[in-house]
ROMIVO-654757 format. One line per field, with one value per residue (C-alpha): residue number from 1; residue in three letters; x, y, z. Coordinates in steps of 0.2 Angstrom, whole numbers, plus 5000, padded with zeros to 4 digits. Example, Ala and Ser with C-alpha at 12.3 -4.5 7.8 and 13.67 -1.06 7.14 Angstrom:
2
resi = 1; 2 $
resn = ala; ser $
xx = 5062; 5068 $
yy = 4978; 4995 $
zz = 5039; 5036 $
***
This chain:
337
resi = 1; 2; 3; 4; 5; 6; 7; 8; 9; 10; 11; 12; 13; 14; 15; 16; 17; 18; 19; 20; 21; 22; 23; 24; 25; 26; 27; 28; 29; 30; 31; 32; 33; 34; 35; 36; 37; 38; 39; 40; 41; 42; 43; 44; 45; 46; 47; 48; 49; 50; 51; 52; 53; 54; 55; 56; 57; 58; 59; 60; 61; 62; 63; 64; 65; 66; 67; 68; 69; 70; 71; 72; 73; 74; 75; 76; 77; 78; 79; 80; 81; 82; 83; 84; 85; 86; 87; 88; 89; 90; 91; 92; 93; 94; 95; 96; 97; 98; 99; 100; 101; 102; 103; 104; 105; 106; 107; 108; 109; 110; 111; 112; 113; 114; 115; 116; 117; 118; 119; 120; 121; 122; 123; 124; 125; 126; 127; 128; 129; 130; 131; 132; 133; 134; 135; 136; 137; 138; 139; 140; 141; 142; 143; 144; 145; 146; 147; 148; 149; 150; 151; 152; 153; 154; 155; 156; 157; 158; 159; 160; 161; 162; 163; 164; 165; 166; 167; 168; 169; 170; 171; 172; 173; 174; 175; 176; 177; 178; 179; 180; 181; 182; 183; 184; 185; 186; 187; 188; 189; 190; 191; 192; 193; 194; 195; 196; 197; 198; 199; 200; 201; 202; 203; 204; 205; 206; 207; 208; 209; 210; 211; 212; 213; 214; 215; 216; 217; 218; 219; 220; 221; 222; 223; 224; 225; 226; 227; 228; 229; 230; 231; 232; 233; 234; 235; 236; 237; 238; 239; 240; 241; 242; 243; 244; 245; 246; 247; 248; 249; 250; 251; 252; 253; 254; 255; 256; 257; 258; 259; 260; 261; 262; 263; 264; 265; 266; 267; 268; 269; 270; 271; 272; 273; 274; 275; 276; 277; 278; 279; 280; 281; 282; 283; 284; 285; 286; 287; 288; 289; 290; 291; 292; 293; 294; 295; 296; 297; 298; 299; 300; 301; 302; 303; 304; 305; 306; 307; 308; 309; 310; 311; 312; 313; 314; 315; 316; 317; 318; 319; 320; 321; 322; 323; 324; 325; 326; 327; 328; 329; 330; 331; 332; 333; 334; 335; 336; 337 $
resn = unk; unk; unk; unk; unk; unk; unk; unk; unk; unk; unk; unk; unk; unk; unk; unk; unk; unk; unk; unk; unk; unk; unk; unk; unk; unk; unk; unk; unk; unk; unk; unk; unk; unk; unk; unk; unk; unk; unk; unk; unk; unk; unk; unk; unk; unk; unk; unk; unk; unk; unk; unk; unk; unk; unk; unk; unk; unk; unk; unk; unk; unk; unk; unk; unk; unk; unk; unk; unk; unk; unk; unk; unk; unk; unk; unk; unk; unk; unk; unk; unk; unk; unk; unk; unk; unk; unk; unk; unk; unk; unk; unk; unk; unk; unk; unk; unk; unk; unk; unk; unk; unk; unk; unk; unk; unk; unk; unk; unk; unk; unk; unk; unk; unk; unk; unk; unk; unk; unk; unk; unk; unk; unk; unk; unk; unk; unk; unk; unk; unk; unk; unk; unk; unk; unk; unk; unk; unk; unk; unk; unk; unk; unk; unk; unk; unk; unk; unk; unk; unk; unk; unk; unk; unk; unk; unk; unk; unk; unk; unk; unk; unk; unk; unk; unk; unk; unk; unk; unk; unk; unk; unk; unk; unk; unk; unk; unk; unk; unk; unk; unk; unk; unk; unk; unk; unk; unk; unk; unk; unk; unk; unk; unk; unk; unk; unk; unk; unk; unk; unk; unk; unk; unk; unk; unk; unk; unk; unk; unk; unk; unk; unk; unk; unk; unk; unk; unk; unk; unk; unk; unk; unk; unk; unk; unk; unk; unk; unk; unk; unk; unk; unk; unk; unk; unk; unk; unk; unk; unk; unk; unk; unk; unk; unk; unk; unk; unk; unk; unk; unk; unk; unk; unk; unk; unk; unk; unk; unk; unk; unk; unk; unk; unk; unk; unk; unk; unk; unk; unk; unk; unk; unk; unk; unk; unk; unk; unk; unk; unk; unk; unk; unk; unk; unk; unk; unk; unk; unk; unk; unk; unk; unk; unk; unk; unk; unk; unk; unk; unk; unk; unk; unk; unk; unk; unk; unk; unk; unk; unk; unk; unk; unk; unk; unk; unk; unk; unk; unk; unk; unk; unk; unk; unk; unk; unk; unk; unk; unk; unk; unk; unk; unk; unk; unk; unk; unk; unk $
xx = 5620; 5613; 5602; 5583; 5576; 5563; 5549; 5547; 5535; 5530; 5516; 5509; 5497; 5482; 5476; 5456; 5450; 5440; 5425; 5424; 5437; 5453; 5454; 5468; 5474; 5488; 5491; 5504; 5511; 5517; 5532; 5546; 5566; 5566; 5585; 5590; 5604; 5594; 5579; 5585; 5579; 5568; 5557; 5560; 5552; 5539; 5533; 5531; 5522; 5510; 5510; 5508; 5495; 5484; 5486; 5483; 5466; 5461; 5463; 5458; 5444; 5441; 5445; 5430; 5417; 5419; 5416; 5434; 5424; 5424; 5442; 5451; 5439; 5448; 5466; 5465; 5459; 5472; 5485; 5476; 5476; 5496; 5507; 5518; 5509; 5505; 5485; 5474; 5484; 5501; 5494; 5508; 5506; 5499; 5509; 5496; 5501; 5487; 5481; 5469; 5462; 5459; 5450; 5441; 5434; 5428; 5419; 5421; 5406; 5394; 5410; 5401; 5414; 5415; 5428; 5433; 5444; 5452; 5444; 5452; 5441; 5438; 5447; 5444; 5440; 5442; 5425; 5418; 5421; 5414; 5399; 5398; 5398; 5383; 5374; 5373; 5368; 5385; 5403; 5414; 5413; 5424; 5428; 5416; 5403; 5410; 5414; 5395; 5389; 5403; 5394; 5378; 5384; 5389; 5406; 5422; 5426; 5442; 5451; 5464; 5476; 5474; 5483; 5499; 5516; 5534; 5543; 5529; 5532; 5549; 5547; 5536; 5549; 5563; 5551; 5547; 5565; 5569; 5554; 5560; 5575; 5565; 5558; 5540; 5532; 5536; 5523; 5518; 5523; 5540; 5548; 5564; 5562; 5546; 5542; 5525; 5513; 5499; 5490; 5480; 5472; 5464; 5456; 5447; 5433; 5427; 5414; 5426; 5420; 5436; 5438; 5451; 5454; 5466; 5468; 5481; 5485; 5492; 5508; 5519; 5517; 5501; 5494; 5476; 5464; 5475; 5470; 5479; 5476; 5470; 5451; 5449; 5442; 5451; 5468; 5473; 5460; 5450; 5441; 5431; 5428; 5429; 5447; 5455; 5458; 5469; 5479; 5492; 5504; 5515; 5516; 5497; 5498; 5507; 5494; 5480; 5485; 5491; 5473; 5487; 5473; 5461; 5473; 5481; 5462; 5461; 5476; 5471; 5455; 5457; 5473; 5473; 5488; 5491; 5490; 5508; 5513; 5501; 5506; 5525; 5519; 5511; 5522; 5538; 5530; 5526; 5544; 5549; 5537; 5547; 5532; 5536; 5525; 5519; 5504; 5496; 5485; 5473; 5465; 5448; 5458; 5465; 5483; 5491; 5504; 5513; 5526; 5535; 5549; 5558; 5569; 5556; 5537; 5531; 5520; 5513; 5502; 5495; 5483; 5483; 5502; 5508; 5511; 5525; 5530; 5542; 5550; 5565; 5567; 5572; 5587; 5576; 5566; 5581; 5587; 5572; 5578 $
yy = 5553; 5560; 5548; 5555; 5563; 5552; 5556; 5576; 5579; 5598; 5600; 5616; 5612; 5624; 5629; 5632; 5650; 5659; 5657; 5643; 5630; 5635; 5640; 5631; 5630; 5620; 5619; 5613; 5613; 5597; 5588; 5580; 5584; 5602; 5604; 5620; 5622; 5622; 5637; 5655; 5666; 5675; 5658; 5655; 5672; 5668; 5651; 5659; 5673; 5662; 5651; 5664; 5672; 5657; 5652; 5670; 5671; 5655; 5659; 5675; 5668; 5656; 5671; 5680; 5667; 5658; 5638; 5626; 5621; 5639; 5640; 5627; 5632; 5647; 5641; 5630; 5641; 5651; 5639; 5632; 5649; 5651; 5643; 5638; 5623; 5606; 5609; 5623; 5635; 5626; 5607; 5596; 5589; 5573; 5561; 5567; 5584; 5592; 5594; 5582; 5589; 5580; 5586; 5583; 5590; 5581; 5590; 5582; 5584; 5571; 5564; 5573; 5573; 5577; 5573; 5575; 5565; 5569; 5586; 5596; 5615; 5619; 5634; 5627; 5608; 5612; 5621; 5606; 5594; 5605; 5606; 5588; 5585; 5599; 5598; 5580; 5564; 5558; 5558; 5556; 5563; 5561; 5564; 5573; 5570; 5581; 5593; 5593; 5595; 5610; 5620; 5618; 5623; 5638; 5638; 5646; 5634; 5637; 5632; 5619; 5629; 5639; 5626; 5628; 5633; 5634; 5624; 5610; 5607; 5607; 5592; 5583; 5581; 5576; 5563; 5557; 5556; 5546; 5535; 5529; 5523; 5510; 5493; 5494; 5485; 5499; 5504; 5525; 5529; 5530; 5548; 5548; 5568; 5566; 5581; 5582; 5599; 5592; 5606; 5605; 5614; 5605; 5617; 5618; 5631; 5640; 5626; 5613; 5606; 5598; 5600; 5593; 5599; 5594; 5596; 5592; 5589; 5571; 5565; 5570; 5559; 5551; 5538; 5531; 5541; 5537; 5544; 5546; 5548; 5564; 5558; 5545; 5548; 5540; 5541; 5558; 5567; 5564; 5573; 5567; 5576; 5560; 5561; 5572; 5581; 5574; 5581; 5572; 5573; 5559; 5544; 5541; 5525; 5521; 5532; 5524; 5506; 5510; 5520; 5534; 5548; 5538; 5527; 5542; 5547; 5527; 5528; 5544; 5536; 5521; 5518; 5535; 5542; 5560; 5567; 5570; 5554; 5545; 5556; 5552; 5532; 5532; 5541; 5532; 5514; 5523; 5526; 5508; 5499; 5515; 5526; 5546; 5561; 5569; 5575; 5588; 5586; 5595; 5585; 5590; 5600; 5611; 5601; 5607; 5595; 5588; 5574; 5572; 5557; 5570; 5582; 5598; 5600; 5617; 5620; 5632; 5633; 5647; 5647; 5659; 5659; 5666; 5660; 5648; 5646; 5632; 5623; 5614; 5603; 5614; 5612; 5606; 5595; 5588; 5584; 5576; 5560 $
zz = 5525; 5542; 5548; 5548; 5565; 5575; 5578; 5585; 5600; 5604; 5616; 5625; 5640; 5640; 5656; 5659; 5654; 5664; 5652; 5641; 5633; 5630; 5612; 5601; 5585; 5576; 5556; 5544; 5529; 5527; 5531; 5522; 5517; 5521; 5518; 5526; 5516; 5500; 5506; 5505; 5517; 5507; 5506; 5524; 5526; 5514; 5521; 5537; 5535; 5526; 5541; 5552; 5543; 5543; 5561; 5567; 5558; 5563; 5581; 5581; 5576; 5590; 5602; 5595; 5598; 5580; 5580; 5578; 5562; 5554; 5560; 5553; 5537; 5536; 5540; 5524; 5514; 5518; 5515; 5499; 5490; 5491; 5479; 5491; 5497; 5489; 5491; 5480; 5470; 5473; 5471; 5462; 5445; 5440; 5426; 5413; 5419; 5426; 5444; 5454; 5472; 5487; 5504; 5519; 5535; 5551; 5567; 5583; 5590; 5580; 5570; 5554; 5540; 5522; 5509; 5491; 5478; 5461; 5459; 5444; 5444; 5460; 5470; 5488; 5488; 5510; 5505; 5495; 5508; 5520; 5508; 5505; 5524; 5528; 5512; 5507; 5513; 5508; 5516; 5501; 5483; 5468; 5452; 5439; 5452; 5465; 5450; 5447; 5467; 5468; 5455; 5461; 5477; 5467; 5474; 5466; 5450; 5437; 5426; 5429; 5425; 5438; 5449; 5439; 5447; 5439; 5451; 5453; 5434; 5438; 5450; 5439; 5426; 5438; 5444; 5425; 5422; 5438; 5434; 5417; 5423; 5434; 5430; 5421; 5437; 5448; 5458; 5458; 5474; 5467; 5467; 5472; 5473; 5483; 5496; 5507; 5506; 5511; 5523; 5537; 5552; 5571; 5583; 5599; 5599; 5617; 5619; 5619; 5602; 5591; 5571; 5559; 5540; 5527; 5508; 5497; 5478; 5482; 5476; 5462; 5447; 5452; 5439; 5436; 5448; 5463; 5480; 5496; 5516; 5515; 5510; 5517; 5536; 5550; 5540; 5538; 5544; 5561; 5574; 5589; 5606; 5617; 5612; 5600; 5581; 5569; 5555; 5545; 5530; 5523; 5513; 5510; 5508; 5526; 5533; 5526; 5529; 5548; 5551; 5559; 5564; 5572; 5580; 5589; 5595; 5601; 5612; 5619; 5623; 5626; 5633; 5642; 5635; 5632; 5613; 5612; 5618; 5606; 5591; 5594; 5596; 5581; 5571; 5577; 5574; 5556; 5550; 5556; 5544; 5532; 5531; 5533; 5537; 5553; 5562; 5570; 5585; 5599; 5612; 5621; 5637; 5624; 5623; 5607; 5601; 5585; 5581; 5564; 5558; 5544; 5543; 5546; 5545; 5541; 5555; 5568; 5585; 5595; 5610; 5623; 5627; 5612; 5591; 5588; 5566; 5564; 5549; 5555; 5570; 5583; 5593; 5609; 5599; 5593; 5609; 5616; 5604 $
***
């Protein structure tokens, strides 16, 4: 069995504009066993356009002015409203077959944040959390609850069917039938055919103010209100302008026991490292207590950077040099281990 990559460093410096920050933004689509072999062209196509589409609005919204918060908004939303992605329309399947939501959102400037658990009706839960954080007192709502403050924000609500896709259903019942031939004490994290989709977006706006979002349906087969990273601030989702913005996808559980995106924001400012070094530290140390996933990250000079320890991450970047849409390791980032 080829041995899995370490972790996966990309980083492009941004120099100084001649008015303003540099303008940056990273997004993914989550990370995991992307086997090449196994994706036809035709979805190798598909997931990239997608990505492309969502990292091109996001920064053309930058270049016009637009806040990193409005743009990494509008990235996710993107990203939640294709099936092809484990967040929104394209969310995975719990046991009890039905879809439960989770979200959150974090500016860098006054490290406001907002997040959203198990939500089962709601279009854009990237839009609750952004509520939740600017129209609340609150930083976290769940359940019914949340359900409750979404309609009264009169945000798009449907049915939970809407969430359904084909080939989620189809992973759902693999995992079932992997899971009944374990013993009844294990834990629900086991899924043998477990990929990430979680989606995410960090940018840097022209007044050099950082934002991170996230969203996600959470892990195949998920039992008994379970929650992941995504949530749950400081673990999958982090933002703070002293340092830098955080996205990750993975093995929630690692990423919330190992506090991974607000550690790499502490090495960055505390230790003075650089955001791709601190992402790759992180995310190295992460698959040697056997936790997988990856990250994406923009520091407060514009550094757009991103480090993964699987086999691909469908991700993508641009900032004044140009657009780059990746799903594979590339042959230089191979080499670089």
């Amino acid at each position: 069995m080829k041995k899995l990559l370490l972790a996966i460093p990309f980083c492009l410096s941004a120099s100084v504009m001649a008015a303003g920050a540099p303008v940056g933004i990273v997004i993914h689509g989550g990370a995991g066993t992307i086997d090449r072999s196994k994706m036809t062209e035709e979805q190798r196509q598909d997931y990239e356009a997608t990505l492309t589409k969502a990292v091109n609005q996001g920064y053309e919204l930058l270049a016009a002015g637009g806040s990193s918060l409005d743009a990494v908004t509008l990235a996710v939303t993107v990203l939640e409203d294709s099936p092809l992605f484990n967040a929104g329309k394209g969310a995975v399947y719990t046991w009890d077959e039905n879809h439960e939501l989770d979200a959150a959102i974090m500016t860098g400037q006054d490290r406001n944040a907002g997040a959203v658990a198990s939500v089962t009706n709601v279009k854009n839960p990237i839009l609750l959390a952004r509520a939740v954080m600017e129209k609340s007192d609150h930083v976290m709502l769940t359940g019914i609850g949340a359900e409750q403050f979404a309609a009264a924000q009169q945000l798009e609500l449907v049915d939970n069917s809407y969430f359904n896709t084909e080939f989620r259903y189809e992973a759902l019942k693999k995992a079932k039938q992997a899971r009944q031939k374990l013993p009844q004490q294990a834990t629900v994290e086991v899924d043998p055919g477990w990929k990430m989709g979680t989606v995410g977006a960090v940018a840097i706006d022209n007044t050099g103010n950082l934002a991170a979002a996230t969203s996600t349906g959470g892990m195949t087969a998920k039992r008994w209100g379970r929650v992941g990273d995504v949530p749950v601030i400081g673990a999958g989702n982090f933002a703070d302008n002293s340092s830098c913005a955080v996205s990750g996808t993975g093995h929630g559980e690692y990423f919330i026991r190992y506090n991974v995106a607000s550690d790499i924001c502490a090495r960055v400012k505390y230790q003075g490292k650089t955001a791709a070094t601190a992402a790759n530290e992180v995310i190295t140390e992460l698959l040697q207590v056997g936790g997988t996933g990856g990250v994406i990250v923009v520091d407060n000079k514009g550094e757009l950077s991103w480090a993964f320890n699987t086999q691909g991450m469908y991700r993508a970047k641009r900032n004044y040099a140009g657009t780059v849409v990746e799903i594979f390791a590339t042959e230089t980032e191979k080499a670089g281990n």
